[in-house]
C-alpha positions in Angstrom: -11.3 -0.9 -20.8 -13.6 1.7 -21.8 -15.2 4.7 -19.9 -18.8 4.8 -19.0 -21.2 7.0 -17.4 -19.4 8.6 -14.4 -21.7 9.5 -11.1 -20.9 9.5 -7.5 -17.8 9.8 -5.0 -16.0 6.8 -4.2 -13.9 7.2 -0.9 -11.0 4.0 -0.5 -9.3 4.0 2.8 -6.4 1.0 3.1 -6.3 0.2 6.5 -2.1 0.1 5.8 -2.6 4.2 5.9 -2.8 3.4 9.8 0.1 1.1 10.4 3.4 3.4 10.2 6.0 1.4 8.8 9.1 3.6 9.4 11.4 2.0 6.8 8.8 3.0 4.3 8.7 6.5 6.5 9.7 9.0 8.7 12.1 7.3 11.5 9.1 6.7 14.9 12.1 5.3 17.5 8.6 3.7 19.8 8.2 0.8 16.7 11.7 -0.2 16.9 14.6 -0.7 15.0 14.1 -0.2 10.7 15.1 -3.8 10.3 12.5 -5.5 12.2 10.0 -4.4 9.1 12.1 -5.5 6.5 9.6 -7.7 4.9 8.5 -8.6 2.0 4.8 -8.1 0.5 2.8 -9.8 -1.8 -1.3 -11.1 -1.4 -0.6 -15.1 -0.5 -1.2 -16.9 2.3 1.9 -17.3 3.7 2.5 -13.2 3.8 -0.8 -12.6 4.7 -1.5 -14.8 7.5 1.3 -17.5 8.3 4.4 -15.5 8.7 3.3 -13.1 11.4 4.3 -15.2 14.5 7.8 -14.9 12.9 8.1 -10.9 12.9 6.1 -10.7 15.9 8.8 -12.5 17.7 11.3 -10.3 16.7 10.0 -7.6 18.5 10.0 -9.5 21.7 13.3 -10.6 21.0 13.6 -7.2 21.2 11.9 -6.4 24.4 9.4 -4.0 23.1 5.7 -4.0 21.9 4.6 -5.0 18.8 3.4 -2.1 16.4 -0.1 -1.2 16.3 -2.0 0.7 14.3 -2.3 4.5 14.8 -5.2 7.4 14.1 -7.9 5.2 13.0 -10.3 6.0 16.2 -12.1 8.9 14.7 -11.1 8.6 10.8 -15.1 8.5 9.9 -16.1 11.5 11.6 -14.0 13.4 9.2 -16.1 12.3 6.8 -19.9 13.4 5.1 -21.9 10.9 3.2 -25.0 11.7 0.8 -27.4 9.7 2.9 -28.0 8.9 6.8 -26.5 5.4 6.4 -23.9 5.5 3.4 -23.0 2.1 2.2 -19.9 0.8 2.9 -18.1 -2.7 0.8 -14.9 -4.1 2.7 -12.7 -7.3 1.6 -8.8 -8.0 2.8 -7.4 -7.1 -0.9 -7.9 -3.4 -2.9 -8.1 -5.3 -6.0 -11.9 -5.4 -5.4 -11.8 -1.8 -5.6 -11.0 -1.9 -9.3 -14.0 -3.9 -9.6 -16.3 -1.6 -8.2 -19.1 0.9 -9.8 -22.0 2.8 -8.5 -23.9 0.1 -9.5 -22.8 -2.2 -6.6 -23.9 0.7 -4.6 -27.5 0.8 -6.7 -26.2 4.5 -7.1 -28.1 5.4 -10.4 -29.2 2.5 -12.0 -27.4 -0.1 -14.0 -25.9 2.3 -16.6 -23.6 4.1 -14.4 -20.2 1.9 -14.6 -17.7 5.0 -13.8 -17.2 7.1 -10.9 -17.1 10.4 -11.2 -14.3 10.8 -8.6 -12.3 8.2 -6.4 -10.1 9.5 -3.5 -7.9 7.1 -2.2 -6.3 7.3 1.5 -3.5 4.9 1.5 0.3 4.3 2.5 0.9 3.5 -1.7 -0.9 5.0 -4.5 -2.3 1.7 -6.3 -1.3 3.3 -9.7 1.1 1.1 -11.7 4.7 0.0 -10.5 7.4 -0.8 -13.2 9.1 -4.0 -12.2 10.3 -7.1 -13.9 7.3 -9.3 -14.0 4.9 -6.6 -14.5 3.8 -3.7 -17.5 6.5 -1.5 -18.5 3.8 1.3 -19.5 0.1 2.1 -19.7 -0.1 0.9 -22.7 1.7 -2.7 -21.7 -0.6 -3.3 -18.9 -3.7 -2.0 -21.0 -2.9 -4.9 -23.0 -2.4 -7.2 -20.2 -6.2 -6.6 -19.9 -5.8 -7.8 -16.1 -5.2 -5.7 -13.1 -4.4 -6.4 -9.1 -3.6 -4.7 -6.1 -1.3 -2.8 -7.4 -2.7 -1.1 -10.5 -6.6 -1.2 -9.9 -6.5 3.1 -9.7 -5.6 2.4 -13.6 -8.7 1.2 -14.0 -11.1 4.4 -12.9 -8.3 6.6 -14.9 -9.5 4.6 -18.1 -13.0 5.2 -17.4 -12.6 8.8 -16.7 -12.9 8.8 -13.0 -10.8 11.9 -11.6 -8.5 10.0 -8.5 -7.2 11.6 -5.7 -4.8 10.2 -3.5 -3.7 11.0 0.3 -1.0 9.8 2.0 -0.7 9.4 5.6 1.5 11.8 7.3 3.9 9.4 8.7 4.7 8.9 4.8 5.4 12.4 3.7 7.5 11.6 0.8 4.9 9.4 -0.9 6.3 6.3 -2.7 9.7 6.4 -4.7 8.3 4.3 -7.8 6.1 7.2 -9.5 2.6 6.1 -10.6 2.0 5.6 -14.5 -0.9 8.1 -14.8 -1.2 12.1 -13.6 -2.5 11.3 -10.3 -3.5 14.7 -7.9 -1.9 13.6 -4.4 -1.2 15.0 -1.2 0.0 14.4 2.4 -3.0 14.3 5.1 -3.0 16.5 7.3 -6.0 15.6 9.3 -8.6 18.3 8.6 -12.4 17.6 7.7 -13.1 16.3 4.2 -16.1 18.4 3.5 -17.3 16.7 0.3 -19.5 14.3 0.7 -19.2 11.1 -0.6 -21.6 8.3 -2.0 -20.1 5.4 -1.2 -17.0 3.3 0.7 -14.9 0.9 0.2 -12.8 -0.4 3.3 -9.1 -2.6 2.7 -7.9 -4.8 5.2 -4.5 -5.4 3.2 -3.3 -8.8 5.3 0.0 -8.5 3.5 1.0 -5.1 5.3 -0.9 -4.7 8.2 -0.3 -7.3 11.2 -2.8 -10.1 11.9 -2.5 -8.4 15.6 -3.8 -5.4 14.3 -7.3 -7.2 13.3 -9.0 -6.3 16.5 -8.7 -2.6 15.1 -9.9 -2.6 11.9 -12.8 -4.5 13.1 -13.8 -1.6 15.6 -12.7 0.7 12.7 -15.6 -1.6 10.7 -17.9 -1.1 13.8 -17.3 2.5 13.7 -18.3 3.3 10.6 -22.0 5.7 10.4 -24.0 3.5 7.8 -24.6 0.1 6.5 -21.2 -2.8 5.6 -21.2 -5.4 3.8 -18.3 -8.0 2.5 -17.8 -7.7 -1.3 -19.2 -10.6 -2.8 -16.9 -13.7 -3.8 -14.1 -12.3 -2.2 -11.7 -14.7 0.2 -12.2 -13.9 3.8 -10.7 -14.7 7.1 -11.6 -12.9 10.2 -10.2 -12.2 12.4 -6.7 -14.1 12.0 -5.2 -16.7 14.2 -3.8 -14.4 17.1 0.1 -14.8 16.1 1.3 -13.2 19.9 1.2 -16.7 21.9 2.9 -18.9 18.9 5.9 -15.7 18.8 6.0 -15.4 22.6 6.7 -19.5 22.5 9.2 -19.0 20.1 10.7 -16.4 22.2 11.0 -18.5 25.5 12.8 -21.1 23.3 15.1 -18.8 21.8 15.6 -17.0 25.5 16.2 -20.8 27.0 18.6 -22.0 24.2 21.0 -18.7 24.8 20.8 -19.3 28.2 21.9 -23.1 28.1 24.3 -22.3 25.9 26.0 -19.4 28.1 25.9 -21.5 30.9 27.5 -24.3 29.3 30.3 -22.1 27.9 30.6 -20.9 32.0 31.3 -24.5 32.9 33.9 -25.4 30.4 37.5 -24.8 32.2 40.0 -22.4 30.2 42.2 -24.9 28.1 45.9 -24.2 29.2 47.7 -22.0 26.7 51.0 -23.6 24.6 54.1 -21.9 26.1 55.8 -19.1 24.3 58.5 -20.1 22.0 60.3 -17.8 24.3 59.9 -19.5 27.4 61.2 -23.0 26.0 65.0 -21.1 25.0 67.8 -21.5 27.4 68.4 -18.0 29.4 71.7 -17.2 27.5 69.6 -17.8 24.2 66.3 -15.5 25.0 66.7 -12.5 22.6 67.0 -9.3 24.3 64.6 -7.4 26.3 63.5 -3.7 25.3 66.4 -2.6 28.1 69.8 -0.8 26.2 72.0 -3.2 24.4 74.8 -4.5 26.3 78.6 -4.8 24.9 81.4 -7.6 25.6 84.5 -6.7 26.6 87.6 -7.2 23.8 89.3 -10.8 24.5 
């Protein structure tokens, strides 16, 4: 992976930088208890679109409302483009935001295959995790020659790109895997961004962010000041199957089969308890009470 000619600004926005997970953050006692997001997260289907009924049962189990997203209403109008009606690429995975150059964007011409900056607003920074089936180094995953979801910013660092990364302000502490390149981060704060950028590129990420949540990102979509299109050849599904009526099902069940089960227990009579070993010795044999000891006279 080589550079190339760099040009443009590239802003990424996950939509996961708008669903605060508190066991990844700071503590938000309205989403619940830290176990109900113990999950687990990796781009198939059965994270990103069969297992929500599951977790959204347990937080009606729970009696309280599932998590939404948070502060995506008026992201864009922090925001100034280069052009009246900026062009904007979106797809469920960031993977396709390694892919992308200012040539998708017909930002000048063919020959420009780097950006000359990339700021990222997401939850995790995209830059290289060290885990057992992955690179160990730069250098490992540079011969890999491959790249995914989770390294893609590696990508724009070999080309030259400068990256910037935001976190969201319900994750002040960032991620505690470091990223394999310098990367220039900070926490958002919510302020204007006042340089403009070229060009967008909008993340669903399925894995993280609820199926319940895909009403909002589509008025997120909607929202957006210029012109959005789906990356080419990437898998999409929208919106999901609405997981609330198959978790509130599950929920009645559960609710019934507690109650049966309690009001069975209610019916069954108390089994007489076995006498105390005490109880079956003749009165001249029972050992003595806790009363002072009593002495025979001398015969």
């Amino acid at each position: 992976m080589t550079s190339g000619q760099r040009h443009g600004r590239l802003l990424v926005v996950d939509f996961d930088f708008f669903f605060h997970n508190p066991r990844e953050g700071v503590s938000a006692p309205h989403r619940g208890d830290l176990e109900l997001y113990d999950w687990a997260h990796a781009e198939n289907h059965m994270l990103c679109e069969v297992i929500w009924p599951f977790r959204a049962e347990g937080f009606l189990r729970a009696g309280i409302d599932v998590p939404r997203c948070e502060g995506y209403e008026d992201f864009w109008q922090r925001f100034t483009f280069t052009s009246d009606r900026p062009p904007l690429f979106y797809a469920d995975s960031n993977l396709y935001a390694g892919r992308l150059t200012p040539a998708h964007f017909a930002l000048s011409g063919p020959k420009a295959t780097a950006w000359q900056e990339i700021h990222l607003f997401d939850a995790h920074h995209d830059s290289g995790y060290i885990h057992d089936s992955g690179p160990a180094s730069l250098e490992e995953w540079r011969e890999q020659g491959t790249f995914s979801c989770e390294d893609w910013m590696l990508v724009h660092h070999d080309k030259g790109s400068r990256l910037t990364l935001t976190y969201p302000a319900w994750r002040p502490g960032g991620e505690s895997h470091p990223p394999m390149i310098p990367l220039s981060t900070t926490v958002d704060d919510g302020a204007d961004v006042t340089t403009p950028f070229d060009a967008v590129f909008l993340c669903r990420s399925g894995a993280w962010v609820p199926s319940w949540c895909d009403d909002q990102f589509t008025q997120m979509l909607n929202a957006f000041p210029g012109q959005s299109h789906l990356f080419p050849g990437s898998e999409w599904a929208h919106p999901r199957p609405d997981p609330l009526p198959a978790a509130q099902r599950m929920a009645d069940i559960r609710a019934e089969q507690k109650a049966r089960f309690y009001a069975q227990m209610a019916r069954i009579p108390p089994t007489s308890p076995e006498p105390h070993p005490a109880a079956a010795m003749h009165p001249q044999e029972q050992p003595p009470g806790p009363g002072p000891a009593r002495t025979h006279p001398r015969r």
